[in-house]
VEXDREN-2710 file (C-alpha; in Angstrom, 1 decimal):
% VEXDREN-2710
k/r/px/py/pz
1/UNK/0.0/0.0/0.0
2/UNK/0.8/3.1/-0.4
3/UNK/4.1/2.6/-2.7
4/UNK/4.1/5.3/-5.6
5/UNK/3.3/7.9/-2.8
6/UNK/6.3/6.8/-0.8
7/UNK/8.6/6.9/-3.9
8/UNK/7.2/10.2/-4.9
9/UNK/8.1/11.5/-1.2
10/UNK/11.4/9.9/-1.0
11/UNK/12.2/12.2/-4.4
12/UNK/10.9/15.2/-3.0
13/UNK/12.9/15.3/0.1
14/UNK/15.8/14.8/-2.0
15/UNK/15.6/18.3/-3.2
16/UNK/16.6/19.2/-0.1
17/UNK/19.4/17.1/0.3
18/UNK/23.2/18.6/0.6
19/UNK/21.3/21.7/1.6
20/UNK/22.9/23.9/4.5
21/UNK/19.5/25.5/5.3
22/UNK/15.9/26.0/4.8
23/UNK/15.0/28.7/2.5
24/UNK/11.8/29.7/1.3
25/UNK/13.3/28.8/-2.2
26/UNK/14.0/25.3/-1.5
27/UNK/10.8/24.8/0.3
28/UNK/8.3/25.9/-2.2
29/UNK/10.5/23.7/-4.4
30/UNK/10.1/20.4/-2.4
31/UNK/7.0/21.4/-1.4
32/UNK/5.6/21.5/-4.9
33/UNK/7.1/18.3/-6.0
34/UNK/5.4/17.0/-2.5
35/UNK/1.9/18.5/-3.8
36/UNK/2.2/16.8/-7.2
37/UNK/2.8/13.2/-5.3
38/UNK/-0.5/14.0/-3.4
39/UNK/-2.3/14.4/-6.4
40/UNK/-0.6/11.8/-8.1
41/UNK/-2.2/9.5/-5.0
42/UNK/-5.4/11.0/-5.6
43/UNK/-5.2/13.2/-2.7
44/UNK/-8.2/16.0/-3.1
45/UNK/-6.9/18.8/-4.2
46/UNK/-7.9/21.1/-1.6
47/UNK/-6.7/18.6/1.0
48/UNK/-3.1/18.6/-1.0
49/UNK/-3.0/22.5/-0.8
50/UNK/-3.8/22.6/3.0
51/UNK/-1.5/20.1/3.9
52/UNK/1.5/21.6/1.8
53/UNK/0.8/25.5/2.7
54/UNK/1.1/24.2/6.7
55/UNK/4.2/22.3/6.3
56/UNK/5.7/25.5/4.5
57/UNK/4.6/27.6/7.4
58/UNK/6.1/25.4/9.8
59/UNK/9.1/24.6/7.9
60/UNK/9.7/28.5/7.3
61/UNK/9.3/29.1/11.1
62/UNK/11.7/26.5/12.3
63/UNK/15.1/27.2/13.8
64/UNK/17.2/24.0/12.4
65/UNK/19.6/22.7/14.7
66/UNK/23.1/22.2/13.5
67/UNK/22.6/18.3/14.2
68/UNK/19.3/18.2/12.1
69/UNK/19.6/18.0/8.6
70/UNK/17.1/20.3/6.3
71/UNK/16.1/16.9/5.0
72/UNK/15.5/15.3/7.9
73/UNK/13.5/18.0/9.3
74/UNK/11.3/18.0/6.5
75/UNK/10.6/14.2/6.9
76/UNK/9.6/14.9/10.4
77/UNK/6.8/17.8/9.9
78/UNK/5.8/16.0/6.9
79/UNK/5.3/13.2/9.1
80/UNK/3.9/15.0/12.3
81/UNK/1.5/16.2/9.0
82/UNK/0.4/13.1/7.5
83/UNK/-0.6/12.2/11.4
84/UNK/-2.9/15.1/12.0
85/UNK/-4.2/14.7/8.4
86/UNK/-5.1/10.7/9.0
87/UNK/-7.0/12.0/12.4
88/UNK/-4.1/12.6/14.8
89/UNK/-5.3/10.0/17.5
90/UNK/-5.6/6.2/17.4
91/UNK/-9.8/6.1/17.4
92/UNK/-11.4/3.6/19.2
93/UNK/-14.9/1.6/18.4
94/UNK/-17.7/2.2/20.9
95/UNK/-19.0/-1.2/22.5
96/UNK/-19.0/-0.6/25.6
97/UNK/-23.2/-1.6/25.8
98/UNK/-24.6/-4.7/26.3
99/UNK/-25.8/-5.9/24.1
100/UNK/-23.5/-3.2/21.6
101/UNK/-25.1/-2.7/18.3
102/UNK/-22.8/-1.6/15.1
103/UNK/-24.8/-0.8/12.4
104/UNK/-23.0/-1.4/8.7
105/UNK/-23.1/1.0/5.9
106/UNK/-21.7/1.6/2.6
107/UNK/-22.1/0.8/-1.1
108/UNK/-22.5/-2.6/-3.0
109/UNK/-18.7/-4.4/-3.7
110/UNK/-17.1/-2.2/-1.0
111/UNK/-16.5/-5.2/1.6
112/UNK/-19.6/-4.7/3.9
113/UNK/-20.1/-8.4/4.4
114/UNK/-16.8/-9.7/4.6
115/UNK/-15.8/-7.3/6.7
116/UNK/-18.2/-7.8/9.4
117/UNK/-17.4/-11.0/9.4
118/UNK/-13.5/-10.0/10.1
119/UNK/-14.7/-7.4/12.4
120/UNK/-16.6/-10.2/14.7
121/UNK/-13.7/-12.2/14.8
122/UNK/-11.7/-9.8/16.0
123/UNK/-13.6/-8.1/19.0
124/UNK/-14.7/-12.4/19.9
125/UNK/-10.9/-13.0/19.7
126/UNK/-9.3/-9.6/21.5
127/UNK/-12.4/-8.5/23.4
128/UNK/-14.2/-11.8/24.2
129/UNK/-17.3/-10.5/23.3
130/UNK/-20.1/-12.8/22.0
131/UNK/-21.1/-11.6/18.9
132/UNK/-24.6/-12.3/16.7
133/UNK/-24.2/-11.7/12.7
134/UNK/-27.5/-10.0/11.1
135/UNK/-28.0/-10.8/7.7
136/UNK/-30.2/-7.3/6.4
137/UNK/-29.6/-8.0/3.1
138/UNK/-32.8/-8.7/1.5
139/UNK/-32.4/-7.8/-2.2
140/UNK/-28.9/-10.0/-2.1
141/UNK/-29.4/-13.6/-1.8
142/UNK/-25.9/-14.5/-2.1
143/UNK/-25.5/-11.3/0.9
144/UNK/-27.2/-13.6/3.3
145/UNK/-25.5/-16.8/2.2
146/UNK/-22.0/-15.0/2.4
147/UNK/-22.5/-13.9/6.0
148/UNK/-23.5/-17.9/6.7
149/UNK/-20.7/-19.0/5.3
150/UNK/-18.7/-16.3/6.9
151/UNK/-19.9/-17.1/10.7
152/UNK/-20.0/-20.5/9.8
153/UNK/-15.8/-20.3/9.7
154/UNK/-15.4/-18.0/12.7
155/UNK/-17.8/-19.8/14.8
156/UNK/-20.2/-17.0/15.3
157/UNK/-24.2/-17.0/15.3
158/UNK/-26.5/-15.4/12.3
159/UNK/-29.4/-14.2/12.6
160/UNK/-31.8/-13.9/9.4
161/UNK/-35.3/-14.4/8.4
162/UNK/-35.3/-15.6/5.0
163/UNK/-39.3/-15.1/4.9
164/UNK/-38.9/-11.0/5.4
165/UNK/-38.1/-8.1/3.0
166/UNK/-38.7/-5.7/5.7
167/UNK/-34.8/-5.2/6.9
168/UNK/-36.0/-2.7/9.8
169/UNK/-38.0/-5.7/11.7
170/UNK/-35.0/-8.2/11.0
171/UNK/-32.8/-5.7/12.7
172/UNK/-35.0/-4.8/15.7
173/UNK/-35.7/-9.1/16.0
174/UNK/-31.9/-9.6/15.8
175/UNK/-31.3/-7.2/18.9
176/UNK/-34.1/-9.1/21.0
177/UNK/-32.6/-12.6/20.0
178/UNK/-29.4/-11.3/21.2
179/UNK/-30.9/-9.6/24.9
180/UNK/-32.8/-13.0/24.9
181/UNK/-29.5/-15.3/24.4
182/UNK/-27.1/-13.5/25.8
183/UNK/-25.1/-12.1/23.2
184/UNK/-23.2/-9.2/23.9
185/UNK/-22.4/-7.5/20.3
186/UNK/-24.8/-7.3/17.7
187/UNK/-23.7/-6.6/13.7
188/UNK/-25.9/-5.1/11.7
189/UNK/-25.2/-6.0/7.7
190/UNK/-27.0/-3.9/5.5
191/UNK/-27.8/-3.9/1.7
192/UNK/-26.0/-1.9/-0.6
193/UNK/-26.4/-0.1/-3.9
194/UNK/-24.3/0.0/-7.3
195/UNK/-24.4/3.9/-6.1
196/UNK/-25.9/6.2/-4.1
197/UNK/-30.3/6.3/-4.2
198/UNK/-33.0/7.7/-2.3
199/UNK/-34.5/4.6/-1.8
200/UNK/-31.0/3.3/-0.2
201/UNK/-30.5/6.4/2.2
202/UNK/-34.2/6.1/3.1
203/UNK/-33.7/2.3/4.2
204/UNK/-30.8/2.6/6.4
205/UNK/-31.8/5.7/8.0
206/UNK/-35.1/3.7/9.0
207/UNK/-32.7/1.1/10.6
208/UNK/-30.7/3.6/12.3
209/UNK/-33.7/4.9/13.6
210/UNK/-35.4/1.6/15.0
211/UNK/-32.5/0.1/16.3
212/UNK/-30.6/3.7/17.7
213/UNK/-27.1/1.8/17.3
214/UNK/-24.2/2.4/19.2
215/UNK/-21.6/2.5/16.2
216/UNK/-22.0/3.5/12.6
217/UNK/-19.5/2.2/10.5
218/UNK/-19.0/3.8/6.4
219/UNK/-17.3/0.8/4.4
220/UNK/-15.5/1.8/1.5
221/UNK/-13.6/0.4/-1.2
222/UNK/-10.2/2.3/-1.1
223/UNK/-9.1/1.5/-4.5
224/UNK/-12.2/4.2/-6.1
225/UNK/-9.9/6.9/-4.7
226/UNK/-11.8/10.3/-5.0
227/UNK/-15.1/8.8/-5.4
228/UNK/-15.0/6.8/-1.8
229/UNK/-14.5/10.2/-0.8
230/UNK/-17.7/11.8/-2.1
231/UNK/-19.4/8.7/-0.9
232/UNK/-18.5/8.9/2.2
233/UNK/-19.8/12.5/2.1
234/UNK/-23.0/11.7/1.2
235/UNK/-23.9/9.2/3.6
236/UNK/-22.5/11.0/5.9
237/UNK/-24.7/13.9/5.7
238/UNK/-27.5/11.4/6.3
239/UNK/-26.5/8.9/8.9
240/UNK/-24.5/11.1/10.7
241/UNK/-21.8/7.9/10.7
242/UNK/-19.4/7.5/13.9
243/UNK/-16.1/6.1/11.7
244/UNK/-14.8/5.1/8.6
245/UNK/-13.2/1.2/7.2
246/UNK/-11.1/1.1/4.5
247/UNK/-11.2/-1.7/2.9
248/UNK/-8.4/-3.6/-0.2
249/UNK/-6.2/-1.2/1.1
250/UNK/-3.7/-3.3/0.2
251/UNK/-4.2/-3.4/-3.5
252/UNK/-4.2/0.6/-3.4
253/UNK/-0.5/2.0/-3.9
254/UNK/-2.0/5.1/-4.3
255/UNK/-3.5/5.5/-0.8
256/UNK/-4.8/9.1/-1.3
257/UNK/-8.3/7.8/-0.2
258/UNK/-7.0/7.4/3.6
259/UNK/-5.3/10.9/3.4
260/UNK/-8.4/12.5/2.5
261/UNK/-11.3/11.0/3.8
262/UNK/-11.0/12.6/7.3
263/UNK/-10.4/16.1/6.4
264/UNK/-13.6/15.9/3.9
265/UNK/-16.1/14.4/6.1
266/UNK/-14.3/15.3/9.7
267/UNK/-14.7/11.5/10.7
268/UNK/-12.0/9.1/12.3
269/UNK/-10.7/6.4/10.0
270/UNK/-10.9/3.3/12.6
271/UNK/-10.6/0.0/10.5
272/UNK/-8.6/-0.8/7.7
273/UNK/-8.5/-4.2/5.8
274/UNK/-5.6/-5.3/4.2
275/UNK/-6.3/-8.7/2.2
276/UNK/-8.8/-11.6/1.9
277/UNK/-8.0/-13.6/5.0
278/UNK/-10.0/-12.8/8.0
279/UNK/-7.3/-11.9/9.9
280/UNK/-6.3/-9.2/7.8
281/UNK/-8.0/-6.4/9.7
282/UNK/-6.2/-3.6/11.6
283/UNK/-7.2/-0.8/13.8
284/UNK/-6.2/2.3/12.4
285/UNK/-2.8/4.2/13.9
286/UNK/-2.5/7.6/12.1
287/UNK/1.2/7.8/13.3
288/UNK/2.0/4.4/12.3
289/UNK/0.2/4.7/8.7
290/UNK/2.7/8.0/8.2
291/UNK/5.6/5.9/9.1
292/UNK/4.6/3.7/6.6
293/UNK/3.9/6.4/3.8
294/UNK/8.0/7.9/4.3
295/UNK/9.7/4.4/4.5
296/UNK/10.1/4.1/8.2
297/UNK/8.2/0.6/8.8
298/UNK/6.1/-0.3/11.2
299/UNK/7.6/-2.1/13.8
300/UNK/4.8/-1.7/16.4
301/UNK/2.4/-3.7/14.6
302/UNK/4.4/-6.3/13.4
303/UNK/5.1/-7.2/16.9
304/UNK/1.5/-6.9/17.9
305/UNK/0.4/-9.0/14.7
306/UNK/3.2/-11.9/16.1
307/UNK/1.9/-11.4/19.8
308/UNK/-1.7/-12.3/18.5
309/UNK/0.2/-15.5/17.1
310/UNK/1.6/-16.2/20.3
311/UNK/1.3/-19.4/22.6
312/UNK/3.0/-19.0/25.6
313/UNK/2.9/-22.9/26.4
314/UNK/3.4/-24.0/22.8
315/UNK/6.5/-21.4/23.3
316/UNK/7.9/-23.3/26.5
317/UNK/7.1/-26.9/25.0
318/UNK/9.3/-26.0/22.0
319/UNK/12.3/-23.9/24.1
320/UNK/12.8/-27.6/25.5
321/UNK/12.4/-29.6/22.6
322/UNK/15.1/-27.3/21.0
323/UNK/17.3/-27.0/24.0
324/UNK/17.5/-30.9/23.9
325/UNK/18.2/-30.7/19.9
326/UNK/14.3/-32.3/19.0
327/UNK/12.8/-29.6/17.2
328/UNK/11.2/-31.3/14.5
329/UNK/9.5/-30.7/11.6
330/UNK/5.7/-30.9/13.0
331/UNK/7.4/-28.2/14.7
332/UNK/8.6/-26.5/12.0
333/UNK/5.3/-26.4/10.7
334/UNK/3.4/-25.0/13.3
335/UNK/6.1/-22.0/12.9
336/UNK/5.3/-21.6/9.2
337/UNK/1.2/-22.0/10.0
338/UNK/2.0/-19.0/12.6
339/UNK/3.5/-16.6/10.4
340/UNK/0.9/-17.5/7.6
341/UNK/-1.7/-16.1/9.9
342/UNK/0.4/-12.9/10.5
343/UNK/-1.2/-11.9/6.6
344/UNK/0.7/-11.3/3.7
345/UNK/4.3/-12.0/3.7
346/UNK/5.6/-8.4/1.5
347/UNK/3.1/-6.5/3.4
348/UNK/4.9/-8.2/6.9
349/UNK/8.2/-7.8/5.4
350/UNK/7.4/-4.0/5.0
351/UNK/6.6/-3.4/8.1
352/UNK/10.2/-3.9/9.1
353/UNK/12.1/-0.5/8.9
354/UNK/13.9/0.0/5.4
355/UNK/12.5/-3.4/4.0
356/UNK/9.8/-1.9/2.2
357/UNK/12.1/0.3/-0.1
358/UNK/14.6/-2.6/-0.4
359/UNK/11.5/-5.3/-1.8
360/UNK/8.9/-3.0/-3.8
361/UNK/9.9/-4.5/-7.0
362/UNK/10.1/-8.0/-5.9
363/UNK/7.3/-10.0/-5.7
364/UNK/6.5/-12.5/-1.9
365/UNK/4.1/-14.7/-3.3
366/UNK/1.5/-15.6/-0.4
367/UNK/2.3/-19.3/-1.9
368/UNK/5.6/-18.7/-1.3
369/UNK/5.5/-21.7/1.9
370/UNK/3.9/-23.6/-0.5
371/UNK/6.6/-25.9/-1.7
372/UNK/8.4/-26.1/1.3
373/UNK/4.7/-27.5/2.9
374/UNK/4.3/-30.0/0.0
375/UNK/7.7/-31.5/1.2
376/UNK/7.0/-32.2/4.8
377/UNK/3.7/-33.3/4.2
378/UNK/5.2/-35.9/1.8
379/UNK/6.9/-37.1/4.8
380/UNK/5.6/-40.0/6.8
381/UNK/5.0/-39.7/10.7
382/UNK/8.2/-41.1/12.2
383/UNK/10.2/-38.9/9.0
384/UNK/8.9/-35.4/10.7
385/UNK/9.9/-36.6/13.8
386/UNK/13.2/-38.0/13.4
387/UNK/15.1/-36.0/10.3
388/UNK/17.6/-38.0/11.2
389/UNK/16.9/-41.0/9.2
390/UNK/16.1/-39.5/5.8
391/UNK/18.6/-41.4/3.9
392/UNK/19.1/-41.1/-0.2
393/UNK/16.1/-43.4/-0.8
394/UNK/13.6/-41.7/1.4
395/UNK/15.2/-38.4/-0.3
396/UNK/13.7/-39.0/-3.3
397/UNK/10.5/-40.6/-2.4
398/UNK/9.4/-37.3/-0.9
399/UNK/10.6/-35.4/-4.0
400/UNK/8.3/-37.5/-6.0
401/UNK/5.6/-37.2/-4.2
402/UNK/5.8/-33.8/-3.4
403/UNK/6.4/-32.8/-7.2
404/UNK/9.7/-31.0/-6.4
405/UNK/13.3/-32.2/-7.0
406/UNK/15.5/-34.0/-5.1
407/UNK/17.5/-30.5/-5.1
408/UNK/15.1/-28.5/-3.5
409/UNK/14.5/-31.9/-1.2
410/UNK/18.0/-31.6/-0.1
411/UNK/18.2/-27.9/0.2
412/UNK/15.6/-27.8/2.9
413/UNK/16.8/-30.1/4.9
414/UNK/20.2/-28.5/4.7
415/UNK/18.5/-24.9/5.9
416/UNK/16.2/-26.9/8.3
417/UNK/20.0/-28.3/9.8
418/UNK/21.0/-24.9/10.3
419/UNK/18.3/-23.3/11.4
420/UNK/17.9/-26.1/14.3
421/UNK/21.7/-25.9/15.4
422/UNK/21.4/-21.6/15.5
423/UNK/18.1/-22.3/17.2
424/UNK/20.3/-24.7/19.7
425/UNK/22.6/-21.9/20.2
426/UNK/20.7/-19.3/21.1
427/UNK/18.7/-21.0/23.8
428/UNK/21.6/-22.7/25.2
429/UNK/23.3/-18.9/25.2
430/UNK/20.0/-17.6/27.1
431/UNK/20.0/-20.3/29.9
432/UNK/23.8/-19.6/30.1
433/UNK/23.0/-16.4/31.5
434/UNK/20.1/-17.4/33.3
435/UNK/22.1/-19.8/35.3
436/UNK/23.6/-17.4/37.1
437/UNK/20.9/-15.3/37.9
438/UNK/19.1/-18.7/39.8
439/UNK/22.0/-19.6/41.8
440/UNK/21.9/-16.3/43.8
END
């Protein structure tokens, strides 16, 4: 996400490179190549002008130490910027009722269904709340299927009545079934259009009416750029909405929907999804989404994305099994099954500071396990267990049956070797240290 802006930035603070000071001449110069990236990401225009005419002012009015670079000071209003411009604070989702109603809006294809689906696994998994799916769809067929099939795989309850077009009584039903059950977090799926109608804007603001929900939620497709914008606007002015979700942000390297959306409607951006998997959902983190834009990673939730990931007991069950020189390949495939579920593997990667410059033209296939998966599972039992005993003959058997070569065969277990004796190493260096520590 965001990639050509980034480039385009990285250029522009290049003007200013070599530079002894900041002058008002080589500000309005970097300042205008930084404009033409914004509009290049299909940043509004007005939005674009704002932003640049306050980092001038600010830039113009700063005294630069002799230890800070003109560059580098640019980077960091630029930054500080980008921050305010994304909403300044990390904005957080109202469900603090029982039961809490969130009430989804937005046009047809923008991600509605799917992502309330992601969005109840994500406050059952992180908030332990018990959520109930409501199906309010009734023009869609495949709408109401979708969300089945959806709670089917995160283990939620739907609620639909497949004998009612009347979405206003489905929604008020849904929020008894949930007082009478016990569910603690209702989400509210609504229909949308191929645009914006009367007859759409009548229907949900009847919903929002009955059912007086605690959280309205706009969904929009980031990759429509200016249009999500106007969108946005014109729902807003009718529901009144409490945040905005981005959604397929990560097929957008343009990004300027996320940079303008809360200046034009004055509304927090709180969800953003980035891919298919229903684990790719992230609360929104305007100072973490501006590191991102100038290069600078984002370290914070890549550890926070490997905490969710992380067993503590799994992690003591396999410190032991590798102090003792067992780890295994069940194990090893565990580890690869964890950092699947971290999401995509360039978009990880990017996260890290200076990756992201270092891979944007390389391609991470999501398959890229994919192989290395075929192998072990061509394994039998007692191989995964004991790497030990796969001689020349077993060797090739799995490359058969895996559809590789016996190259790539030998290859993996050759990095598999390695990675096992560094693994050894390192623990055995930690409860070095430790040792002494427990005999005081």
């Amino acid at each position: 996400m965001f990639d050509n802006l980034s480039e385009r930035l990285e250029r522009s603070f290049k003007i200013l490179k070599g530079e002894g000071k900041i002058t008002e001449i080589n500000v309005a110069e970097t300042l205008k190549d930084v404009r033409k990236a914004l509009l290049d990401a299909d940043v509004n225009y007005k939005v674009a002008k704002n932003f640049t005419d306050t980092v001038k002012e600010k830039a113009l009015g700063q005294n630069v130490l002799t230890a800070v670079k003109p560059s580098q000071l640019m980077v960091k209003i630029v930054h500080d910027e980008l921050t305010q411009l994304m909403g300044g604070e990390t904005a957080e989702i109202n469900i603090n009722a029982r039961p809490a109603v969130i009430l989804m809006s937005g046009l047809q294809g923008s991600g509605k269904t799917t992502f309330s689906g992601k969005l109840a696994r994500m406050l059952k998994t992180k908030k332990n709340r018990k959520p109930l799916l409501v199906a309010c769809d009734v023009y869609r067929p495949a709408a109401i299927e979708q969300l089945r099939v959806l709670a089917e795989q995160i283990e939620v309850p739907m609620y639909c009545e497949l004998d009612s077009k009347n979405p206003v009584e489905i929604a008020q039903h849904a929020i008894q079934e949930a007082k009478a059950k016990g569910y603690d977090l209702v989400i509210v799926d609504t229909a949308g259009r191929l645009a914006v109608d009367e007859q759409m804007m009548n229907e949900i603001a009847a919903i929002k009416e009955a059912i007086n929900p605690n959280e309205i939620l706009f969904v929009v497709d980031s990759m429509t750029g200016q249009d999500a914008v106007n969108t946005a606007k014109e729902f807003n002015e009718r529901l009144d909405f409490n945040g905005v979700v981005l959604t397929k942000l990560d097929g957008d390297t343009r990004g300027g929907a996320a940079l303008s959306i809360r200046s034009v409607v004055n509304k927090p951006i709180k969800f953003v999804g980035t891919g298919e998997k229903l684990e790719a959902i992230d609360q929104f983190h305007p100072a973490r989404m501006a590191d991102r834009i100038l290069g600078m990673g984002d370290i914070v939730s890549l550890v926070e994305r490997a905490q969710e990931q992380y067993d503590e007991e799994e992690a003591k069950r396999l410190q032991k099994k590798i102090a003792k020189n067992q780890f295994d390949f069940n194990d090893f495939l565990s580890q690869i099954a964890q950092i699947k579920k971290m999401g995509n593997l360039k978009d990880l990667a990017s996260m890290i500071p200076g990756v992201g410059k270092a891979i944007k033209d390389i391609e991470i296939d999501d398959n890229a396990f994919k192989s290395i998966e075929a192998i072990i599972y061509s394994m039998t039992p007692a191989e995964r267990s004991n790497p030990e005993i796969l001689n020349g003959s077993r060797r090739t058997r799995i490359a058969k049956g895996s559809g590789t070569t016996i190259q790539e065969v030998n290859r993996l277990l050759k990095q598999f070797d390695q990675t096992r004796k560094m693994m050894k190493m390192v623990t055995s260096s930690k409860m070095g240290k430790m040792m002494p520590k427990m005999k005081r």
